[in-house]
C-alpha positions in Angstrom: 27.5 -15.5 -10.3 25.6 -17.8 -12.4 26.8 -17.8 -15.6 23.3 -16.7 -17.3 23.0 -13.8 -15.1 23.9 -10.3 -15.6 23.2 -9.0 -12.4 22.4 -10.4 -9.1 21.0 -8.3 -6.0 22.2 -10.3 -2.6 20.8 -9.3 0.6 20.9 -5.5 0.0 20.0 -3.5 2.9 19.1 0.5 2.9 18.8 2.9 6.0 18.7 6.3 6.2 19.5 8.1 9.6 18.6 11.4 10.8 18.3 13.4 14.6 18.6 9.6 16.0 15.7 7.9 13.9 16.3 5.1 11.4 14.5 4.3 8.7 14.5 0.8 7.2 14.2 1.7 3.4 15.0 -1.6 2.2 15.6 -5.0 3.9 17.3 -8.2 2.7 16.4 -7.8 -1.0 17.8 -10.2 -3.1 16.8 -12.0 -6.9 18.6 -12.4 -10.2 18.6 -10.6 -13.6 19.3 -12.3 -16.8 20.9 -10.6 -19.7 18.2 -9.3 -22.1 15.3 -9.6 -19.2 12.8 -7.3 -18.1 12.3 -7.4 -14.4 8.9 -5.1 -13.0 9.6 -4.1 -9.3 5.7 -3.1 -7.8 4.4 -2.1 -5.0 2.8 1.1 -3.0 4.2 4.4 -2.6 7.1 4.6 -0.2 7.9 0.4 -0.2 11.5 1.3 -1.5 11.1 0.8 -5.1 13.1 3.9 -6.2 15.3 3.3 -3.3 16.2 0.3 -4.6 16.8 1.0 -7.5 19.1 3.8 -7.1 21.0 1.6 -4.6 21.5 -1.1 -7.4 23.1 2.0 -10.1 24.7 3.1 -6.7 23.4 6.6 -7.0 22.4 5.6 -3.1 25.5 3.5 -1.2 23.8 0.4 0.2 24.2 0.1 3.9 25.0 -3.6 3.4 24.5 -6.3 1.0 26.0 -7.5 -2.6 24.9 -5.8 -6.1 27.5 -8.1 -8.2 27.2 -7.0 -12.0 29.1 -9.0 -15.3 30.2 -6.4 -17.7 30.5 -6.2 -21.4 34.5 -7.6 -20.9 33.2 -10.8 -18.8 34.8 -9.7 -15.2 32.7 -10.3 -12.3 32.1 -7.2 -10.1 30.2 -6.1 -6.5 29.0 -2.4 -6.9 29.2 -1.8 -3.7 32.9 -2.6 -3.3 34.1 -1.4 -6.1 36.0 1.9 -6.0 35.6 5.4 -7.4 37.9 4.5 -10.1 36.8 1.2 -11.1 33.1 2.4 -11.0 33.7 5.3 -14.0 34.9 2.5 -16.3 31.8 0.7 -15.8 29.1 3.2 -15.2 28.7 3.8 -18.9 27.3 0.4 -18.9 24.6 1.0 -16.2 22.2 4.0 -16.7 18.9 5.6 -15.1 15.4 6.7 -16.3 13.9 9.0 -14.1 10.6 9.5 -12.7 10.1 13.2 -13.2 10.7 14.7 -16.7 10.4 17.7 -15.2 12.9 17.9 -13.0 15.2 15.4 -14.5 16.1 17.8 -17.2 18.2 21.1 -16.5 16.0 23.7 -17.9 19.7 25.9 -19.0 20.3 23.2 -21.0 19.9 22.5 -25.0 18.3 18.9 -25.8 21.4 18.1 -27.7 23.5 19.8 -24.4 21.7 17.4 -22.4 21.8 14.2 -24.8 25.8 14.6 -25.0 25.9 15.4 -21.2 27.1 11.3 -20.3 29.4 11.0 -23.5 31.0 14.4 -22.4 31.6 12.7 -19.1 32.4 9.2 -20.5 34.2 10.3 -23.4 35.9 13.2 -22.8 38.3 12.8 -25.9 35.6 12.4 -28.7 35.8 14.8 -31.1 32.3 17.3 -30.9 31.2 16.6 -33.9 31.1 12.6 -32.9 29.3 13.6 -30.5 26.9 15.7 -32.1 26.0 13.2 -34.6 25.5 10.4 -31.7 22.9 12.6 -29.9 21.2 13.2 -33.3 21.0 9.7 -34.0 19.8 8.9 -30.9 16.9 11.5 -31.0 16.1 10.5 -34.3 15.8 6.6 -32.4 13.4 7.8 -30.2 11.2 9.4 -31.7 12.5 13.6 -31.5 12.7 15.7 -34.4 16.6 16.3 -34.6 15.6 20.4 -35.4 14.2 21.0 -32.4 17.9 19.7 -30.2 18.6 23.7 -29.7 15.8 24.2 -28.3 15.3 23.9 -23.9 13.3 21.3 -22.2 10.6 23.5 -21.4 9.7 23.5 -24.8 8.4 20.2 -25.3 5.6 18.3 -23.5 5.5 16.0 -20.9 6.0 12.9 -23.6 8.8 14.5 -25.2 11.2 15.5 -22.2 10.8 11.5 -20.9 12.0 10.8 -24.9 14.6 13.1 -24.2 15.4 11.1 -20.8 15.6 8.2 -22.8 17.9 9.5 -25.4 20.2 10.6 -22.5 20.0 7.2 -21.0 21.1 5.5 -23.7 23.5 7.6 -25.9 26.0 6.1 -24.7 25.0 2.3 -25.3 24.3 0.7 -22.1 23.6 -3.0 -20.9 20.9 -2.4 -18.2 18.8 0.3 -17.9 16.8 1.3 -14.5 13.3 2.5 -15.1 12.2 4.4 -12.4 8.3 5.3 -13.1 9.1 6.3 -16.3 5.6 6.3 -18.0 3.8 7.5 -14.3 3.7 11.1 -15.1 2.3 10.3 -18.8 -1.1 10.0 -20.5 -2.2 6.6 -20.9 -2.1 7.2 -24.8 1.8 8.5 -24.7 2.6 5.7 -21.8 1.7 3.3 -24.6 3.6 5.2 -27.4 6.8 5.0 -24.7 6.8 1.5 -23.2 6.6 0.1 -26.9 9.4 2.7 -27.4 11.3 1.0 -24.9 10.7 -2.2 -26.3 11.5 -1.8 -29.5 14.7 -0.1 -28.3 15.4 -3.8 -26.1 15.2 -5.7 -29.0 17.5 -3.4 -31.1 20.3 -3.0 -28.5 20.0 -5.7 -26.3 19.3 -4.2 -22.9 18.3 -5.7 -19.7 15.6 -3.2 -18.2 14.6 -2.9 -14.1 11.5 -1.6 -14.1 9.8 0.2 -11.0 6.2 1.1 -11.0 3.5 1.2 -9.6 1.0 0.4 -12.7 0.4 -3.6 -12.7 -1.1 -3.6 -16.0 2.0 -2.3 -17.4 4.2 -4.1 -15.4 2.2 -7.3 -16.7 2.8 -5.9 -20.0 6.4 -5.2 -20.2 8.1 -7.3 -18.2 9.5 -11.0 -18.1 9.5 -11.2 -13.9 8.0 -9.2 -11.5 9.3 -8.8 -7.8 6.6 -7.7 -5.2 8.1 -4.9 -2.3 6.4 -4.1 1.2 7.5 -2.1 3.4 11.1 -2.5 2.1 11.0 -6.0 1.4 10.5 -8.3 -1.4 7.9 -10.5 -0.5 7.4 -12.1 -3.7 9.3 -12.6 -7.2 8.8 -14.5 -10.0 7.8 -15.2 -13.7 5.2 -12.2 -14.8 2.7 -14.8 -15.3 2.9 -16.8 -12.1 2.6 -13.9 -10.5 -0.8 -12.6 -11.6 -2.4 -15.6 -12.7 -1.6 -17.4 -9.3 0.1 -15.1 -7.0 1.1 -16.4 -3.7 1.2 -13.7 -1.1 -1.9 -11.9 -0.1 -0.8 -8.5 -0.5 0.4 -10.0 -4.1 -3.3 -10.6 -4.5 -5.0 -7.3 -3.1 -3.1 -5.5 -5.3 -3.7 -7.5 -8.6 -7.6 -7.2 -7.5 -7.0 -3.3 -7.7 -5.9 -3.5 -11.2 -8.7 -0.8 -13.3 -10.5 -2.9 -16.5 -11.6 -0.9 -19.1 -14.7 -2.8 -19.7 -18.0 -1.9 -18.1 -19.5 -4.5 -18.2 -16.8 -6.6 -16.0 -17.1 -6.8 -12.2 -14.0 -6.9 -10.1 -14.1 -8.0 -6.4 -11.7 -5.5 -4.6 -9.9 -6.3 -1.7 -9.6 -3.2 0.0 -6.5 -3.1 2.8 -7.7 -2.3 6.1 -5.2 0.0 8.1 -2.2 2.4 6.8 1.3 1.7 5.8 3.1 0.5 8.8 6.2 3.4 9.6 9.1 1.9 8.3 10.9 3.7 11.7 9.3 1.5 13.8 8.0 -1.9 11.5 5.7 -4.0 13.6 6.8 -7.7 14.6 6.7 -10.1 12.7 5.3 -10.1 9.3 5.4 -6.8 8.5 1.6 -7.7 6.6 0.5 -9.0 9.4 -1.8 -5.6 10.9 -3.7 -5.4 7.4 -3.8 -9.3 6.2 -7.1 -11.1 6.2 -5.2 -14.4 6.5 -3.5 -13.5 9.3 -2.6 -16.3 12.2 -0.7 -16.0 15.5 2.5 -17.1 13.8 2.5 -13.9 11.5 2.6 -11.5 14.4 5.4 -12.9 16.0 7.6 -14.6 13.6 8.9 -13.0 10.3 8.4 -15.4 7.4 11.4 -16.8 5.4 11.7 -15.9 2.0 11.3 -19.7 0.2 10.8 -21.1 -3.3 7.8 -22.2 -3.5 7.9 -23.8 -6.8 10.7 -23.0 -9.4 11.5 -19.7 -9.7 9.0 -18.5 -7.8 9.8 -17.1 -4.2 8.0 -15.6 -1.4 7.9 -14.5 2.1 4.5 -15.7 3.6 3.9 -18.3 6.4 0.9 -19.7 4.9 2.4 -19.6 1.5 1.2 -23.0 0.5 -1.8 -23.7 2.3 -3.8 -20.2 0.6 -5.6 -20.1 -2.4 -5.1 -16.7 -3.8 -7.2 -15.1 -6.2 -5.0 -13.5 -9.7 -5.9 -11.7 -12.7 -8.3 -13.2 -14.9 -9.5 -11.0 -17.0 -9.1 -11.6 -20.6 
């Protein structure tokens, strides 16, 4: 592993089988994390975001691939070789937003019953009353009224149980935290209230934050590098502001041209995708872009591209890479 790096994803593959069909979930994904980074993984529904991401925390066991992670002591470690017993000694360190607050949250359980939940597994010799007051401490850190921690999730609003799902996250003091849509199912006023949550929280405790979603505008906000998924694939990463102010792919570019303005008076130039979503069962040849690309040449429908460096730091996976001028987003 580099030395600056806290996590590095190497060729990580995902299928899921079932009555003799395969689906490709994710293929050959691969980038680097530093410590203290924000990395924005984006992309359409069903390109293997959360899939990825569950892979990396190994809630999913990749199907092949590295996930190599330096932990708080300094030793070296591949997730996905790592056994049963070595992964409980680090899983405290690694931790999981979800997407649904809903459904996240067992509705027989207290707040402060769920907050404790990973020190009870983590810790299982700490005193309750340690426990207690860590749970309380952390509510108070995000933003919950320590009162209200007898009460059930159902309780409290939609705002409030991802605050809750935060507190749960990081009770227990972790290095790198997977966001998996974790302002989707909010207003746009609490989104805000949450994502500078989050950030304030990164600066206090030094965490190093994937972030899935599908909201570019956020993403461009929050994060330090942004990795582009299709169909399973990453098929372009780099620095947040390479990305949208001179993106490289063309489906890099049709989505930053669907990014909402909230300013009447500005015209955007969409660039609607012609087609659906290839199935991931059966991927077309090729570039998996290929059917809906307007760039589109003979080489794309036969040959899949390398994924290449294209100028430091910034990779991608497109044939014409360097010969297309893409459009980004310029609206200031």
């Amino acid at each position: 592993m580099n030395k600056d790096n806290i996590l590095e994803v190497r060729h990580v593959h995902k299928r899921f089988t079932s009555k003799n069909v395969t689906v490709k979930a994710v293929t050959d994904v691969s980038f680097e994390v530093k410590a203290g980074q924000t990395i924005g993984i984006v992309g359409e529904s069903g390109c293997g975001k959360t899939t990825l991401g569950r892979c990396i925390v190994r809630a999913y066991n990749a199907s092949e691939g590295e996930v190599w992670y330096r932990t708080a002591a300094g030793e070296e470690l591949d997730f996905l070789k790592a056994d049963k017993k070595k992964m409980k000694l680090i899983r405290k360190e690694i931790q999981m937003i979800f997407q649904d607050p809903y459904s996240s949250l067992d509705p027989r359980m207290t707040v402060l019953d769920i907050i404790e939940e990973p020190l009870k597994a983590n810790f299982p010799d700490m005193p309750k009353a340690k426990m207690d007051e860590l749970a309380k401490d952390m509510a108070a850190k995000v933003g919950l009224n320590p009162t209200y921690l007898m009460r059930y999730p159902h309780a409290f609003s939609g705002g409030q149980r991802q605050r809750i799902g935060i507190a749960r996250a990081l009770v227990i003091n972790p290095r790198i935290i997977v966001c998996d849509e974790a302002v989707s199912a909010l207003d746009v006023s609490i989104q805000a209230q949450v994502i500078n949550l989050l950030c304030d929280l990164q600066k206090e405790m030094n965490l190093t934050y994937l972030f899935i979603s599908h909201d570019l505008s956020v993403v461009e906000h929050i994060s330090d590098r942004v990795g582009v998924m299709y169909l399973g694939r990453m098929v372009e990463y780099g620095d947040t502001e390479q990305i949208f102010s001179h993106p490289r792919h063309p489906y890099t570019e049709a989505l930053l041209s669907a990014v909402p303005v909230a300013d009447p008076n500005y015209q955007v130039e969409r660039i609607p995708l012609k087609g659906e979503i290839p199935n991931p069962a059966n991927p077309p040849s090729g570039c998996y872009f290929h059917e809906r690309c307007s760039y589109c040449c003979e080489q794309c429908c036969t040959e899949s591209p390398a994924y290449i460096e294209v100028e430091p730091g910034h990779y991608v996976a497109c044939h014409r890479a360097n010969e297309l001028e893409l459009r980004g987003f310029d609206y200031k």
